[in-house]
C-alpha positions in Angstrom: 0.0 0.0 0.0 1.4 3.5 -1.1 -1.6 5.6 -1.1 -1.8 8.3 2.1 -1.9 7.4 5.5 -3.6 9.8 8.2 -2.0 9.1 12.0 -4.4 9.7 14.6 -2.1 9.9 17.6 -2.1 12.4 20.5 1.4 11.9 22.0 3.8 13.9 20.0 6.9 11.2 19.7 4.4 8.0 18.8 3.1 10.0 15.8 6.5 11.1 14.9 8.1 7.7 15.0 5.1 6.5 13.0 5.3 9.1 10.8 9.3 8.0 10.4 9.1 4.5 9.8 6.2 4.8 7.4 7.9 7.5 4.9 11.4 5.6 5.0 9.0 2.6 3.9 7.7 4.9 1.1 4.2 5.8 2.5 2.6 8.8 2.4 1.8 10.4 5.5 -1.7 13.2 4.6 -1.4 14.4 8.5 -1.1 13.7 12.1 -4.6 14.3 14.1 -4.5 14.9 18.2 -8.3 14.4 18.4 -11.2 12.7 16.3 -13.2 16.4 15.4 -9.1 17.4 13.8 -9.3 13.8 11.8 -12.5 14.2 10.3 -11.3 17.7 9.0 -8.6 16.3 7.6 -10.6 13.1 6.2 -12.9 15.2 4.5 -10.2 17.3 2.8 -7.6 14.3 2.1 -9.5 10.8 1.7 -6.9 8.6 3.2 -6.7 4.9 2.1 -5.3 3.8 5.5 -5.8 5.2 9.0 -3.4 4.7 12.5 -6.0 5.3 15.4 -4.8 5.9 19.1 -7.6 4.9 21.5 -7.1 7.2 24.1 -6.8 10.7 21.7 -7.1 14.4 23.2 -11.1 15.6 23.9 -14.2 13.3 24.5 -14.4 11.4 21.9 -11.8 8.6 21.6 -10.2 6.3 19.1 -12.9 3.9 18.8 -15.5 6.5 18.0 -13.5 7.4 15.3 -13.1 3.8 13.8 -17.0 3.5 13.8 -17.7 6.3 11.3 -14.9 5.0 9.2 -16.5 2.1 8.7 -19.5 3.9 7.6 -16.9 5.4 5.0 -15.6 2.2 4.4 -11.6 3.6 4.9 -9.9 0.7 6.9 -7.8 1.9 9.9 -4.9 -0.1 12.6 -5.9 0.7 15.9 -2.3 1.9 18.1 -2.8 1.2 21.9 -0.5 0.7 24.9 -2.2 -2.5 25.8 -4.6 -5.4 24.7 -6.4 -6.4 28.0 -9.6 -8.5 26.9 -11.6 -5.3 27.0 -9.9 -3.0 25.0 -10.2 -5.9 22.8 -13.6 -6.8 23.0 -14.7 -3.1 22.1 -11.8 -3.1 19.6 -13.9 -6.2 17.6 -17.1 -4.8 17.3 -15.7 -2.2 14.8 -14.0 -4.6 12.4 -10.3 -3.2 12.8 -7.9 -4.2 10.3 -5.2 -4.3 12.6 -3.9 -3.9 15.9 -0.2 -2.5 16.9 0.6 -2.6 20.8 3.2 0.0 22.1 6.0 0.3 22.1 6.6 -0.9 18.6 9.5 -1.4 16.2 9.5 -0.7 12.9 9.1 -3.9 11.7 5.4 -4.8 14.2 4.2 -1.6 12.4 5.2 -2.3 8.3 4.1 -6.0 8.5 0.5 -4.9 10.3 0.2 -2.6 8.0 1.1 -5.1 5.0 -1.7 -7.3 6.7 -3.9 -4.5 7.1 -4.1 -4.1 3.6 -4.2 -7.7 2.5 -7.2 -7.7 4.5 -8.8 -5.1 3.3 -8.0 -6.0 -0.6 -9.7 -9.7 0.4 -12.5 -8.0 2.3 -15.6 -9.9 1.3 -18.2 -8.9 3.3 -18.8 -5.5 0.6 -18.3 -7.9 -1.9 -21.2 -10.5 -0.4 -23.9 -8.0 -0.2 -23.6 -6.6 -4.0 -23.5 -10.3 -5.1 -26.4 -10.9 -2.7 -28.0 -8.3 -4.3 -27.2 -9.4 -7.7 -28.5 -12.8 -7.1 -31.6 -11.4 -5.6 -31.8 -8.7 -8.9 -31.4 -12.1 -11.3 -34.1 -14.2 -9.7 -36.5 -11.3 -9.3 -36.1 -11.0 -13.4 -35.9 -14.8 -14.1 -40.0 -14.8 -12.2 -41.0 -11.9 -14.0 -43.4 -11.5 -17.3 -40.9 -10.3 -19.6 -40.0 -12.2 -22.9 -36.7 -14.1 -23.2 -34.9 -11.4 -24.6 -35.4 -9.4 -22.4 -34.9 -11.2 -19.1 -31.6 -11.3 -20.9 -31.4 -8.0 -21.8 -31.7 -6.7 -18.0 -29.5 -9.6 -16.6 -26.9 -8.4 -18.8 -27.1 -5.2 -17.4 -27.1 -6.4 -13.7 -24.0 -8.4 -14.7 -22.6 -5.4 -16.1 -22.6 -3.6 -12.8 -19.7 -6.4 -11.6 -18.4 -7.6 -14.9 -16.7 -5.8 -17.8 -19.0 -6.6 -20.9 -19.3 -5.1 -24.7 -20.4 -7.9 -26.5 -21.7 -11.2 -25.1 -22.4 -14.3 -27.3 -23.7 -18.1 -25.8 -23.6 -21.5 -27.5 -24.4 -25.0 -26.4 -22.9 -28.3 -27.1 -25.2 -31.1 -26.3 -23.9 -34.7 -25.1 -23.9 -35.7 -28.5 -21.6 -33.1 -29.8 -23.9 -31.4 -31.7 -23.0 -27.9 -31.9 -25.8 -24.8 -31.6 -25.0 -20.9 -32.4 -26.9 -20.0 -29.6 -27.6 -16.1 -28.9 -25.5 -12.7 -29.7 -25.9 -9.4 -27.7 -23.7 -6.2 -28.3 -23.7 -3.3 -26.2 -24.0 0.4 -28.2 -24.7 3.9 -26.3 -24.8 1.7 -22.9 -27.7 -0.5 -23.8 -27.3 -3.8 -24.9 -29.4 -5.8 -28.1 -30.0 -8.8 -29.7 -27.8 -9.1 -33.2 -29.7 -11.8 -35.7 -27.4 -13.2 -38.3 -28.3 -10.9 -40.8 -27.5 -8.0 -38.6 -24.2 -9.2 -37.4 -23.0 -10.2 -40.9 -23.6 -6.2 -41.9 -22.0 -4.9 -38.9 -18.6 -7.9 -40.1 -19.0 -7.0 -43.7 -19.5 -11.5 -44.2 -22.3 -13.3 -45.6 -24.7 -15.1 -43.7 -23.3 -18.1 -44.7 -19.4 -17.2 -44.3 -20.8 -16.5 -40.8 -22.0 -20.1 -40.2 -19.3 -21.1 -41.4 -16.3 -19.7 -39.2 -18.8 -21.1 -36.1 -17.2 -24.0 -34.7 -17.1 -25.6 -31.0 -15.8 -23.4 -27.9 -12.5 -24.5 -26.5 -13.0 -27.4 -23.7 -13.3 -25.4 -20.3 -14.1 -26.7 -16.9 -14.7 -23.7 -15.5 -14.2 -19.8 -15.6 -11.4 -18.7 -17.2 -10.3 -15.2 -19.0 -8.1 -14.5 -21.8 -5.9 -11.4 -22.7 -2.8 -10.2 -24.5 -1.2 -13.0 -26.7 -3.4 -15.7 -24.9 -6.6 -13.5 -26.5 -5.1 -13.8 -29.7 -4.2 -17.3 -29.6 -8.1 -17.9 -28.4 -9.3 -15.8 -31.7 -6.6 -17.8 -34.6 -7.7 -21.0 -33.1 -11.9 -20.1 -33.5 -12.3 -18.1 -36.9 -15.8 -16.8 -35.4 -14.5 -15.0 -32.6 -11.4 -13.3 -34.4 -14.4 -12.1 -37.1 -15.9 -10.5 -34.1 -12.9 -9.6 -32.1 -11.5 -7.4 -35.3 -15.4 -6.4 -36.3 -16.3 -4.8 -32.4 -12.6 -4.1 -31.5 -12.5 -6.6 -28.6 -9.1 -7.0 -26.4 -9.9 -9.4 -23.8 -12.1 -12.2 -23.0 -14.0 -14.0 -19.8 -15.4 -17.6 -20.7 -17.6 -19.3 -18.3 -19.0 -23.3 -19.1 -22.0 -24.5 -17.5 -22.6 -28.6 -17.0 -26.1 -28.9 -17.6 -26.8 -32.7 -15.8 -28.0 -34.6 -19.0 -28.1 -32.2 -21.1 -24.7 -30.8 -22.3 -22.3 -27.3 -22.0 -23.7 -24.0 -22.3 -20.9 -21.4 -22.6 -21.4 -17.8 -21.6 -18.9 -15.7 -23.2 -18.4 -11.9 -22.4 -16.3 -9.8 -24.4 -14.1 -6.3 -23.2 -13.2 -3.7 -25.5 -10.2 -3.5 -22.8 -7.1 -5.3 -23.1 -7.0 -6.4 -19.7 -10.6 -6.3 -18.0 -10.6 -9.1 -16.9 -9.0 -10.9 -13.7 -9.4 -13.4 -11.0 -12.3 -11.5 -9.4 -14.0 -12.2 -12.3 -13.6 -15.6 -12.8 -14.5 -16.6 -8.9 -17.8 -14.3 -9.4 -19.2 -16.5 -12.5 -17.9 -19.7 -10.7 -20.2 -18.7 -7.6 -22.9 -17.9 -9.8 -23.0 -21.2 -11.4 -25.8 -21.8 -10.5 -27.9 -18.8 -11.5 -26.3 -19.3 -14.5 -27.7 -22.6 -15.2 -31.3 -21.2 -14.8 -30.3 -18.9 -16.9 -29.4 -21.3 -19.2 -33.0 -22.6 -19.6 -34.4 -19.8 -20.5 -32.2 -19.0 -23.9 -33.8 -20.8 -26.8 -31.8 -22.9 -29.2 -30.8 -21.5 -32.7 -34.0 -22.0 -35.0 -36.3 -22.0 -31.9 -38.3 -19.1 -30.7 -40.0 -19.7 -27.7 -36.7 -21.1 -25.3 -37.0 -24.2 -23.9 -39.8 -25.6 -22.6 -41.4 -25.6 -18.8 -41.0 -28.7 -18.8 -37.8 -28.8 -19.2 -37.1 -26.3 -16.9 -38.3 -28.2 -14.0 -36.4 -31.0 -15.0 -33.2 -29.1 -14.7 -34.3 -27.7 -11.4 -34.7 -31.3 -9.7 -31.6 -32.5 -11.3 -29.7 -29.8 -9.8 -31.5 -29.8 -6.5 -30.8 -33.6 -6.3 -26.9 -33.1 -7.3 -26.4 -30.8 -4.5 -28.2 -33.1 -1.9 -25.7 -36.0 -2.5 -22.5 -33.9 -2.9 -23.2 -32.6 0.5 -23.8 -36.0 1.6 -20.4 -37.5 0.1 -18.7 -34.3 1.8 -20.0 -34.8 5.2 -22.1 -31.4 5.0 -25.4 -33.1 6.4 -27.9 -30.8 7.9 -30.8 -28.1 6.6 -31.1 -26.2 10.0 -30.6 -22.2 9.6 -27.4 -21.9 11.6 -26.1 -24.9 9.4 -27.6 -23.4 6.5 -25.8 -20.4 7.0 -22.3 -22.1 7.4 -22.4 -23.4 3.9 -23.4 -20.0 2.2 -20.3 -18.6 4.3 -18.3 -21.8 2.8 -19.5 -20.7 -1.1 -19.2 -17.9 -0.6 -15.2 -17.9 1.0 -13.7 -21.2 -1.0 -12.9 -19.1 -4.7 -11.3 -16.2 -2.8 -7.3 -16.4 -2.3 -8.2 -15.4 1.5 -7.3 -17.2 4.7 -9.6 -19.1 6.3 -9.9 -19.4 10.2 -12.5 -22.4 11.3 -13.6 -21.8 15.1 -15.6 -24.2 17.2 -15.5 -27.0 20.0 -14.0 -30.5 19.4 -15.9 -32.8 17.1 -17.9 -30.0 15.4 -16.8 -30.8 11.9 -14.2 -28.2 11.2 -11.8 -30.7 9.3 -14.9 -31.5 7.1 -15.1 -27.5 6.2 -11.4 -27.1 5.7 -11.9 -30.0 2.9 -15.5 -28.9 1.6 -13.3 -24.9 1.2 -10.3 -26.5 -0.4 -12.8 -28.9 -2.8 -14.9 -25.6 -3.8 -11.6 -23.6 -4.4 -9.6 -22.9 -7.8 -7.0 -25.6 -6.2 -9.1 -28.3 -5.7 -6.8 -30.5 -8.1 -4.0 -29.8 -6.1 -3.0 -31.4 -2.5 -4.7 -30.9 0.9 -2.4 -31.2 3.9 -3.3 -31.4 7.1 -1.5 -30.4 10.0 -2.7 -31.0 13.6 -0.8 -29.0 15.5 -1.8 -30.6 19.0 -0.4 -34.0 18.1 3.2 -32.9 17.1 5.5 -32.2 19.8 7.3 -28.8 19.7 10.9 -30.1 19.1 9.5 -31.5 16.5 6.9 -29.2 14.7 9.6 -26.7 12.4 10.8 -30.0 11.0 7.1 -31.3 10.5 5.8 -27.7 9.0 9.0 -26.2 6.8 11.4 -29.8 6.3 14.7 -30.2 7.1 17.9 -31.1 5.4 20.4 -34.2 6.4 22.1 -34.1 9.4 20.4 -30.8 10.6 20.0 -32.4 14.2 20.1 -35.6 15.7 18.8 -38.3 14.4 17.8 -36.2 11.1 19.5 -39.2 8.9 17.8 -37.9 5.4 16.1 -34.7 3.9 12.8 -34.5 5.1 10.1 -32.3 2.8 8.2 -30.5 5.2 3.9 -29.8 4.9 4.2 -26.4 3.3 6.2 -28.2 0.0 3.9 -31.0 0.4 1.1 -28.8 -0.1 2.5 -26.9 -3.0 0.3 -24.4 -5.1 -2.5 -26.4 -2.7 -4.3 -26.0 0.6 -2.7 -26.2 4.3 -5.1 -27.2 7.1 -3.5 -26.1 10.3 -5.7 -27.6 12.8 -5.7 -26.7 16.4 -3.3 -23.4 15.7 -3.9 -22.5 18.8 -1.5 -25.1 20.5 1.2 -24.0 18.6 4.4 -21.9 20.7 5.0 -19.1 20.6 8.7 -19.3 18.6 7.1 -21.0 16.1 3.8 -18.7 15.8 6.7 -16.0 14.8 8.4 -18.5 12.0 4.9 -18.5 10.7 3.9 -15.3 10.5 7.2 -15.0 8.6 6.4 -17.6 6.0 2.7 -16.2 5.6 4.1 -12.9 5.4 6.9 -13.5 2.9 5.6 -16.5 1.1 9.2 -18.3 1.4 10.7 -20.6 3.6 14.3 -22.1 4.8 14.2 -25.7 5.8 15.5 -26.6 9.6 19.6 -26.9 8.9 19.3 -25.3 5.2 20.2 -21.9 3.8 18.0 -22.3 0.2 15.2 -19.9 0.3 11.8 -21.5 -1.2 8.7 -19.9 -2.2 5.6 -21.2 -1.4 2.0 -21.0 -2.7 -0.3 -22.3 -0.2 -3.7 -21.4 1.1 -4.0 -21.1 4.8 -7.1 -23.0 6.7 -6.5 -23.0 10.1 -8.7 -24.1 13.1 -9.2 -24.1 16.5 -11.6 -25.1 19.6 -9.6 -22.3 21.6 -10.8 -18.7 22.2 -7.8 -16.6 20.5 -9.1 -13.4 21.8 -8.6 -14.8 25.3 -5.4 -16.5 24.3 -4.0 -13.5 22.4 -5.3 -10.8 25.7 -3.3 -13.4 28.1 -0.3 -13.4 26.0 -0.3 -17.6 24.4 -0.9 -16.4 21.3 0.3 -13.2 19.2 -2.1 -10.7 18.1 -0.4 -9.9 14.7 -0.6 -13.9 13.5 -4.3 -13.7 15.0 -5.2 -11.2 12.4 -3.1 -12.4 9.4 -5.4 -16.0 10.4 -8.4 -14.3 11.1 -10.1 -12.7 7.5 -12.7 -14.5 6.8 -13.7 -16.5 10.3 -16.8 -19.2 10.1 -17.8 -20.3 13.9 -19.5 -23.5 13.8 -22.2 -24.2 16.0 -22.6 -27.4 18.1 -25.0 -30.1 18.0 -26.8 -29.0 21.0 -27.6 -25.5 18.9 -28.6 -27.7 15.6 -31.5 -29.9 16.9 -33.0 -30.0 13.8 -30.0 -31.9 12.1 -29.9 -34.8 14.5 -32.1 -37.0 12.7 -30.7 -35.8 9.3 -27.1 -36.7 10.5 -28.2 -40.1 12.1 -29.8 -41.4 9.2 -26.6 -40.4 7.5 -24.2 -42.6 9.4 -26.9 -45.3 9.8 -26.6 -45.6 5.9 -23.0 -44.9 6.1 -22.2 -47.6 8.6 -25.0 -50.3 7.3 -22.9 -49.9 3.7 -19.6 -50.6 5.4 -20.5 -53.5 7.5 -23.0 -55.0 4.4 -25.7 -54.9 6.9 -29.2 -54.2 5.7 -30.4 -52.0 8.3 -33.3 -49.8 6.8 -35.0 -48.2 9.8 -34.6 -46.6 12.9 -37.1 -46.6 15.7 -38.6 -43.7 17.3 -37.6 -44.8 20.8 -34.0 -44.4 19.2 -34.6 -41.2 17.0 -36.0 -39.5 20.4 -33.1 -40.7 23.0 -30.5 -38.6 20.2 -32.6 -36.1 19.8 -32.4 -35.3 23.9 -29.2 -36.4 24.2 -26.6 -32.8 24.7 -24.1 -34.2 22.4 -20.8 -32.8 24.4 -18.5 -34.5 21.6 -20.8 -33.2 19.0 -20.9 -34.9 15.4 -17.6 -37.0 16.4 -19.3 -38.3 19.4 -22.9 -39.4 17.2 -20.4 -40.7 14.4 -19.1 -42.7 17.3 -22.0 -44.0 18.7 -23.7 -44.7 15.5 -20.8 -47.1 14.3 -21.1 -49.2 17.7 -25.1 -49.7 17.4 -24.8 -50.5 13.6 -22.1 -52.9 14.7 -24.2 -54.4 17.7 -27.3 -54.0 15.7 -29.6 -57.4 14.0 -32.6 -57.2 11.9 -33.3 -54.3 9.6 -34.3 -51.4 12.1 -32.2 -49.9 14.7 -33.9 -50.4 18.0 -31.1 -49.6 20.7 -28.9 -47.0 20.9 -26.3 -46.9 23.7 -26.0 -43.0 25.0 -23.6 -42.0 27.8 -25.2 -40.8 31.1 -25.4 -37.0 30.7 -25.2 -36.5 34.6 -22.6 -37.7 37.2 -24.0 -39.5 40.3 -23.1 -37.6 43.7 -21.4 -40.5 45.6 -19.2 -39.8 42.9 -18.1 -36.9 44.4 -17.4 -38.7 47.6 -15.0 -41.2 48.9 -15.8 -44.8 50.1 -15.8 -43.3 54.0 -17.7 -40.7 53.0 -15.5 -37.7 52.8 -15.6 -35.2 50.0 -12.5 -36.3 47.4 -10.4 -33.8 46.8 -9.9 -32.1 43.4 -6.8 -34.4 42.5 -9.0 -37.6 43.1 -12.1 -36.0 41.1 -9.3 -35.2 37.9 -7.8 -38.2 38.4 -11.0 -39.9 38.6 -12.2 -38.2 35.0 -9.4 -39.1 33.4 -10.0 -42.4 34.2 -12.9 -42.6 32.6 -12.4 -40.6 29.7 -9.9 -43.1 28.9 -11.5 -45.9 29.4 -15.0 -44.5 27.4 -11.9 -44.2 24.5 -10.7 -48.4 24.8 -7.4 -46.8 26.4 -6.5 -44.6 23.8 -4.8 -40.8 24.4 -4.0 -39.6 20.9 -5.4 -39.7 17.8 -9.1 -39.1 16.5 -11.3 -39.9 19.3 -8.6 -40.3 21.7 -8.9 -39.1 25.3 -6.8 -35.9 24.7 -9.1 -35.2 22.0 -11.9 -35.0 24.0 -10.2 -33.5 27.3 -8.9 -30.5 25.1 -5.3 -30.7 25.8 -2.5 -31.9 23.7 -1.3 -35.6 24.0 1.9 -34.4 25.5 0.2 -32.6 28.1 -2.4 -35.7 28.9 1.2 -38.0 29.9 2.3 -35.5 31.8 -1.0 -35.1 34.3 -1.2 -38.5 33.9 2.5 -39.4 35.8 1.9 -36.7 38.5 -1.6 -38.3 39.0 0.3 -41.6 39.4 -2.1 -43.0 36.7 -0.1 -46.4 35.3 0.4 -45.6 31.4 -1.0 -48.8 30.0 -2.9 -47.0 27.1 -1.8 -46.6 23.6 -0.8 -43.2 22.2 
């Protein structure tokens, strides 16, 4: 970021040293404000793209008062305080900063939250969520409404237009036989856009109708969204004689191609022209892949060449129930089961965050499906065909975790007999799932701020610099905001994690998917052990439904595999639930005295374990459900004087 920067800052030396660091860094600094009424003077004579805020500032208002009218204006601002206590924090969060410097600083805290600051607020999608909202609302209202076919496509062309370059747009469909159709041509002149019929366009290309039909072959095999410009443009145009006719005829520079799967049916390709040479970009390409499913309706409405009347109803409502039906079972396969609001909403975030280049942070308690997001976000993304790595960063031990995240080379340590390739070249040009971030030290959250900030890494006992390309997921059962206020976890990592967060909520808050999900596993289980096991009672669909769930969907994935297992005859009539409550002579000795807090842990980890089949680590295993690292487990485990005969 180069554009101006306004300080906010009523102690004289901060705003100086601010002002320093940021113009040797080659910022430009439009003023230094002592108070909020002197800021807004200045903001209303010099927009500034980025804003340093003070909380405490000079008069009654303070820094925080500021923040909330600029997020009215939409200018992003770093807030500069002395502390981060859990309240400053708190109030801090509820006005969306995009960064956070604690005093005193160095030069360094304050140029790489400012670089994160601005990566944030580049990959800020909640302005971009409410236009598409909005355009997706604006589509469907036009898809419902009385007007012909032309011009339902006539005004969605224009509502495209809004997010998406366009000049000329043309469409053509290649059944599943491979029979080719011309499809529709719109052009857009003194900011309107209209139909061109054959006759018209050969006029406006100086070629005869039948030259015309002629140079029409079949697009380019896509299998999704994709733009073209410069030589790539021109390559695109010599390989299809059509669109160089058109591209030399209109004076077209650049190119966004979007192909539509039809179940059944065939492609229909959606191509948009720019009279720009480079109008098109990654933005672009995301939007139309989100809207592929508008698109397809779309689709259904645009007639074939020789017909006038599009297709017909009733194949519209076929193409509605094959779509409805293929997203049912892909959420199935991934593991997304549920169609209560709050779960409802967590997929709309997932669509909505997967095409963006943004990091992802997945918050929730154990066993509430966040690995099963991280996968559904990387599936959804534009690196989907390359590898997903995951990293659970509770079961590595802290010598060990540089080695296990960045590699090492040969004889680097002890025992390091070979080159080892660590999880970020692993997951080259793919996705990285960090689960559990929030057990990682502290030394190492600082190597990987460095590697998120500067895209490279060193491997342990190396000197070759290597450049990554990896999309962060991370995830966490933690509270960060606690752990960052109490000093476990730093605040400037915390905010390079944290732009776009998705909380999932727990079973308990999801009643409505209980049945949904059991019925899932039931059929998932029943297919793995060949049983035929069709129903499940009501006594059994009633005892999940009250049961709390404290493991969430891990616990009922659990559970459900034991009764299919136990389970004869073709309806599931017992269901084995843990006791929710814990009897009070448990909290009491055999002679009767109160047990102390030692014998009550030591007592719960007993269980625990033995609820696991003696397990600590791993899926499922006791430290799992205990929320503490495996590591950690051992340790209570020797003071406690609990004999280790359980497998880690």
């Amino acid at each position: 970021m180069n554009g101006k920067i306004l300080i906010v800052e009523d102690e004289f030396i901060v705003a100086s040293d601010l002002r320093i660091i940021l113009e040797k860094a080659g910022h430009q600094i439009c003023g230094i404000a002592p108070s909020v009424a002197r800021a807004l003077d200045i903001i209303k004579l010099k927009r500034p793209e980025m804003v340093f805020i003070d909380i405490q500032l000079s008069g009654n208002l303070t820094g925080i008062d500021l923040a909330r009218q600029l997020q009215v204006m939409q200018i992003p601002f770093i807030y500069v305080s002395a502390n981060s206590n859990q309240r400053i924090l708190e109030e801090a969060k509820l006005t969306r900063p995009y960064g956070f410097l604690v005093k005193p600083f160095r030069e360094k805290d304050v140029l790489v939250t400012l670089d994160i600051a601005a990566y944030r607020h580049e990959n800020n999608l909640e302005a971009k969520l409410i236009k598409e909202n909005i355009l997706q609302q604006k589509i469907a209202d036009i898809m419902i409404g009385k007007a012909d076919w032309q011009e339902k496509i006539r005004l969605i062309l224009e509502a495209l237009n809004e997010h998406i370059p366009i000049d000329y747009h043309s469409t053509c469909w290649v059944n599943n036989g491979e029979e080719f159709d011309d499809g529709i041509l719109f052009f857009k002149e003194n900011n309107a856009f209209e139909l061109i019929s054959m006759g018209e366009l050969a006029a406006k290309t100086g070629r005869t109708d039948q030259e015309l039909k002629e140079a029409i072959i079949p697009p380019e095999a896509l299998n999704k969204a994709a733009w073209f410009a410069g030589e790539q443009f021109e390559q695109m145009c010599a390989q299809n004689p059509f669109r160089k006719i058109i591209s030399r005829a209109f004076d077209l520079g650049s190119a966004l191609i979007m192909p539509v799967f039809i179940p059944g049916k065939g492609i229909f390709t959606y191509s948009f022209y720019s009279h720009g040479a480079n109008s098109y970009n990654q933005e672009h390409s995301a939007l139309l892949d989100r809207l592929g499913l508008v698109l397809m309706r779309i689709a259904a409405i645009i007639p074939k060449a020789g017909q006038h009347n599009g297709f017909l109803n009733a194949e519209r409502e076929i193409l509605a129930h094959d779509i409805i039906g293929a997203d049912d079972s892909q959420d199935e396969i991934h593991g997304l089961v549920g169609s209560s609001p709050t779960f409802q909403e967590i997929k709309k975030q997932l669509a909505v965050a997967a095409p963006f280049e943004i990091s992802v942070l997945i918050l929730g308690e154990s066993g509430t499906g966040k690995e099963r997001i991280a996968q559904a976000i990387h599936r959804l993304s534009n690196r989907k065909a390359m590898p997903f790595v995951k990293v659970n960063c509770a079961a590595i031990p802290a010598t060990l975790m540089e080695s296990e995240l960045f590699g090492h080379e040969k004889g680097a340590f002890t025992g390091a007999l070979n080159r080892r390739i660590g999880k970020f070249e692993q997951a080259a040009s793919g996705t990285i799932f960090l689960d559990e971030i929030g057990e990682l030290p502290l030394d190492l959250q600082v190597k990987l701020l460095c590697v998120l900030q500067e895209k490279e890494i060193v491997r342990l006992g190396g000197n070759q610099i290597i450049k990554t390309d990896v999309r962060i997921i991370a995830a966490t059962n933690r509270n960060l905001e606690r752990e960052v206020a109490e000093g476990r976890f730093r605040l400037d990592l915390y905010y390079r994690l944290n732009v776009f967060p998705m909380m999932l909520p727990p079973l308990r808050e999801r009643t409505e998917d209980i049945a949904q999900l059991a019925e899932f596993f039931l059929r998932k289980y029943s297919k793995q052990m060949t049983k035929n096991i069709r129903y499940m009672s009501s006594d059994v669909l009633q005892a999940l439904t009250a049961y709390d769930w404290p493991g969430n969907i891990r616990e009922m994935e659990n559970i459900m595999e034991r009764a299919v297992l136990l389970n004869t005859g073709d309806t599931l009539d017992v269901i084995d639930l843990p006791d929710n409550t814990l009897p009070q002579h448990e909290f009491q000795s055999s002679d009767g005295t109160i047990k102390t807090i030692r014998e009550l842990e030591k007592d719960h980890i007993l269980n625990v374990l033995k609820k696991c089949n003696g397990r600590i680590g791993g899926n499922g295993g006791a430290a799992e459900l205990l929320d503490v690292a495996p590591t950690t487990l051992i340790s209570k485990m020797n003071k406690l004087g609990i004999v280790k005969k359980f497998k880690t």
